[in-house]
N, C-alpha and C positions, 0 to 999 in steps of 0.2 A: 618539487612535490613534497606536502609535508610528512612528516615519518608518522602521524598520526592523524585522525581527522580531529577539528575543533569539538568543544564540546561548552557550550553554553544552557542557561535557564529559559524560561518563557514568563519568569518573573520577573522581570522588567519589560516585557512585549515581544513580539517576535524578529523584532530588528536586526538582532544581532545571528539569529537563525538563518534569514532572510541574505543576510551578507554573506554568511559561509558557503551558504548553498551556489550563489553566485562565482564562486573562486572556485571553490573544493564541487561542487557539485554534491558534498553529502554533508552531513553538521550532526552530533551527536546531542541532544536534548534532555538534559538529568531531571530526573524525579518528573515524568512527563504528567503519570497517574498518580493519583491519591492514593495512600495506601488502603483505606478499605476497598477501592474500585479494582485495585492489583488484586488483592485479597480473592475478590467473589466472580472475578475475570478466572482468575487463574483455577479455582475452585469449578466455575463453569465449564470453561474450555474442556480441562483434563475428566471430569464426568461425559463430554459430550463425544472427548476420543474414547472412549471404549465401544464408540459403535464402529468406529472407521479401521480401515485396514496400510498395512505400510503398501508405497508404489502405488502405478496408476492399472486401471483394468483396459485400459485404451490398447488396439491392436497398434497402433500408430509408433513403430520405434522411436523415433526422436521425441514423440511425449514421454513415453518411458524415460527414455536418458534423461531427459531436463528434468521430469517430476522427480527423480531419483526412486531407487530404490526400498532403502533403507528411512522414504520421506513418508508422513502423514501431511496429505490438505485435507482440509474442508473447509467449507464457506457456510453459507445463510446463517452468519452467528449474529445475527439480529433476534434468531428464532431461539436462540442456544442459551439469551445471559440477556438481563436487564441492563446489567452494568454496558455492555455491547452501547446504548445508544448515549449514554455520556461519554464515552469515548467519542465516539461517529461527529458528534457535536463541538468537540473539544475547542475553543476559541483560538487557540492558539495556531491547533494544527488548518483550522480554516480561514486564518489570517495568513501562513503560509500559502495554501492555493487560492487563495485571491489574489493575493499577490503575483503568484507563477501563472496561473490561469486566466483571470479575468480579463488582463487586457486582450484574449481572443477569443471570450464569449460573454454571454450575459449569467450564466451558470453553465454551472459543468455537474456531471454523475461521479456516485460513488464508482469508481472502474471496478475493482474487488476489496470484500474484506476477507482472510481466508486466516486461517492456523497452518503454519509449516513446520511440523514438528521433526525434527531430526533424531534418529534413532542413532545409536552406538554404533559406526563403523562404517556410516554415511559418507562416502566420497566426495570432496568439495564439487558445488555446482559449477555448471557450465558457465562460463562470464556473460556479462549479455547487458542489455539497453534493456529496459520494459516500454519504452517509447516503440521499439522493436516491432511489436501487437501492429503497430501502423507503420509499416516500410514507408511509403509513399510521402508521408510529411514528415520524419524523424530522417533528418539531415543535417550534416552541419552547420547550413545556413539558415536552419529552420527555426521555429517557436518552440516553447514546452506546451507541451498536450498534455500529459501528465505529472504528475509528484506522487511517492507515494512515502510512508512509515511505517516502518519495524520496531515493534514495542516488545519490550521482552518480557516475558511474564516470568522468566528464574533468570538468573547471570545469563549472562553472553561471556563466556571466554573462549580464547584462544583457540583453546581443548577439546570444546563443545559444538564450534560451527560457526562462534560469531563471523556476522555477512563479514564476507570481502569486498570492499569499496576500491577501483584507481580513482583519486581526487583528482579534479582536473580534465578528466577523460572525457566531459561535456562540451568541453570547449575542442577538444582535437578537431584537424579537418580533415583527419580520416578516418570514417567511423565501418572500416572495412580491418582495421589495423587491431590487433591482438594484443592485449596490455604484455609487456614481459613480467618473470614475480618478481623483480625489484620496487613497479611501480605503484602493487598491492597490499592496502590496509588493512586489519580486522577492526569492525565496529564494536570491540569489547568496552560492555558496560553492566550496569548494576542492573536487577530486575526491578519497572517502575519507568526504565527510562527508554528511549527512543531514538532511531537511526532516521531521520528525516533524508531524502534524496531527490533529487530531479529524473526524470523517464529518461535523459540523455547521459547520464555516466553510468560507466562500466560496475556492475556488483555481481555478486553471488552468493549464494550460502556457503559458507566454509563447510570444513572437513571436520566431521565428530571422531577425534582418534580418541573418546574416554571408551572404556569398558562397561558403564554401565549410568551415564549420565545422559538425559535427553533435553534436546536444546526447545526450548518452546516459545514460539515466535509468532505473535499475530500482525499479520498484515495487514496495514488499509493504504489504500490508493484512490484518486482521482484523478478525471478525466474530463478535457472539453466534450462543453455538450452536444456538439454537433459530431462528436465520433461514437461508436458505438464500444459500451462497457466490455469489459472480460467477460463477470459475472451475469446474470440476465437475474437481478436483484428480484422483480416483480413477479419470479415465477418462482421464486424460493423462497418469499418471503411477503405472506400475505397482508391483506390490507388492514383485517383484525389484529395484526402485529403491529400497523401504524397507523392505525387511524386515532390514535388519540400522541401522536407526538405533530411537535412545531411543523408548519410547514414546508419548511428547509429543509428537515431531515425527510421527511414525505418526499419529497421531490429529488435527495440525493438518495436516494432509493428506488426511484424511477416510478414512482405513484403520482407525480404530475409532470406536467410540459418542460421544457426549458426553452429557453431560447435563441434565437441566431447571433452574432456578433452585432455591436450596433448600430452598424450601418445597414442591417440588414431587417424586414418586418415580418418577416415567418415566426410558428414554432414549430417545435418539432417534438413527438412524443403523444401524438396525438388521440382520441378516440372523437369520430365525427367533428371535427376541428376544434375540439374543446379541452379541456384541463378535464383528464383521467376522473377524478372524483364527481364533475359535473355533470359527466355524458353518460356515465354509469349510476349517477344518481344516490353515489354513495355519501355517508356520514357518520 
């Protein structure tokens, strides 16, 4: 196991991404965002937390535990920040789930984008799979359903919560088996840059032991399109928000259909068996 995870560009392509992810199950990605995109993300986001509250309101204990405490989510930040959809688009990180995802669909959904911000005094997260969402095909001899990316919009250190990654932990063939802490990394890096992952290794949010430093972390993930998203993107995030971006992004927002795998001639995502925009008549 390596004593760190890899950490490469996406200025020569995503290949070398793409390799890590395969061994380590996680790959650290410098300077992912442009700096003004960092700039008015981070400007965005932190304007948009002052509505949200720390923890979750859910009666449900086990959500409590895993939201943490001491955590801020939210999501629909398509609705939050412009800059939100140059991200969404980023070539590089959709050269990654092509790669993990397509050979077992014809497209796949954005799963969630959300802000997980960690306040001071945050106990590290429970470990876990995000393949997890679907017990039923997340196995060891299964496919990837998902990949997702942790961008940081200030430092990640040690101090602060940067994720906890076991590399390798995709590959075990017992995914019932509990990493020991010898076999756990932190994804510490610069703000700007990126913790790429596969849905089948082991991660968490670390532990915020500063006094008064908060970790600020936006999530995005994806998901085969034949499974259903975390987020329910089309109900948080209206059409007037995307009706004037690329189709692709329309579509990993769940504003049109996607499709079966290719042996397969359904869609799925339908309204009156049509693509979302046509049946409703929108433009």
């Amino acid at each position: 196991m390596p004593a760190r995870l890899a950490e490469v560009s996406f200025t020569d392509g995503p290949e070398a991404a793409i390799t890590a992810l395969g061994t380590d199950g996680g790959v650290i990605v410098r300077d992912l965002l442009d700096p003004d995109v960092l700039s008015t993300l981070r400007a965005d986001m932190k304007s948009a937390a002052n509505a949200y509250h720390l923890g979750s309101v859910s009666d449900n204990d086990f959500v409590q535990f895993f939201w943490g405490e001491q955590t801020m989510r939210f999501t629909r930040l398509a609705t939050r920040s412009d800059a939100f959809f140059e991200v969404l688009g980023h070539p590089g990180l959709l050269a990654v789930a092509d790669e993990l995802l397509l050979p077992h669909c014809r497209s796949y959904w954005l799963n969630t984008a959300q802000m997980i911000v960690l306040a001071p005094g945050q106990p590290g997260q429970y470990l876990h799979r995000d393949a997890d969402n679907w017990p039923q095909v997340n196995r060891p001899d299964g496919i990837e359903i998902t990949v997702s990316t942790m961008i940081a919009l200030d430092d990640f250190t040690e101090s602060n919560g940067a994720t906890q990654v076991v590399p390798g932990s995709h590959l075990w063939d017992d995914y019932e088996r509990y990493p020991e802490p010898h076999e756990v990394v932190q994804a510490v890096m610069p703000a700007g840059s990126a913790l790429l992952y596969t849905g089948r290794v082991v991660h968490g949010g670390g532990a915020n032991r500063t006094d008064d430093e908060w970790r600020w972390g936006l999530h995005i993930s994806f998901v085969l399109g034949w499974l259903t998203p975390e987020e329910a993107s089309p109900v948080g995030v209206p059409w007037d928000r995307v009706r004037d971006q690329p189709e692709h992004i329309q579509q990993l927002l769940g504003w049109r259909c996607t499709t079966l795998p290719p042996d397969a001639a359904g869609r799925l995502w339908t309204v009156d068996y049509e693509d979302i925009p046509i049946a409703l008549g929108l433009s």
